[in-house]
C-alpha positions, 0 to 999 in steps of 0.5 A: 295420579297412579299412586303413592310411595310412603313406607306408612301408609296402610296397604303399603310393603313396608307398613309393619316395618315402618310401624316398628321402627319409625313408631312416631312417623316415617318423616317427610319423604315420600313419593309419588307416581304420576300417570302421564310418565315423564310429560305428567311430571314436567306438567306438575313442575312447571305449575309449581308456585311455591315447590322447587326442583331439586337434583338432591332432597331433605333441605328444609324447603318442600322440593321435588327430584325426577329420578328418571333424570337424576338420581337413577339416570344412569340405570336402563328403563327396565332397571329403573322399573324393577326398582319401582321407578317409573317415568312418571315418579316423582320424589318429594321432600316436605319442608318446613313451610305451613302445611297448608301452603305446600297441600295448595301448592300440590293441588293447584299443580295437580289440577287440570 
């Protein structure tokens, strides 16, 4: 995995925003960036057991968007790259299973 998008998380750009205005968490939003551009998210999606792909986020179960193919597809490739979208990003959205059921469902996808 190449990175991780949540506005929190220690290092981030927007960690002293975040902090000020969302002092009890940013919620469950975040994104990931996969090495492998869109092939890599095709593979993490088609091992998914308990994850959906979904083309709009925030329902209350854990689901998964490719903006290269959904909510940015009508941007060029280079667009899409100054927003910091890549083929290989991938959105999610945490529901609200047992947190452990959707770590197992993210490890066992990204396994090899």
């Amino acid at each position: 995995m190449a990175g991780v998008h949540y506005p929190s998380l220690p290092g981030s750009a927007q960690e002293e925003l975040a902090g000020r205005l969302l002092p009890d968490g940013a919620g469950g939003m975040l994104a990931i960036q996969l090495d492998g551009g869109r092939a890599g998210v095709q593979r993490l999606l088609d091992r998914f057991r308990m994850v959906s792909f979904a083309a709009s986020l925030a329902g209350v179960e854990t689901t998964v968007s490719h903006p290269e193919v959904t909510s940015h597809r009508y941007l060029t490739p280079e667009e899409r790259a100054a927003l910091g979208i890549h083929p290989g990003t991938l959105r999610i959205s945490a529901g609200i299973e047992e947190q452990d059921d959707i770590i197992e469902d993210f490890l066992q996808a990204l396994g090899d």
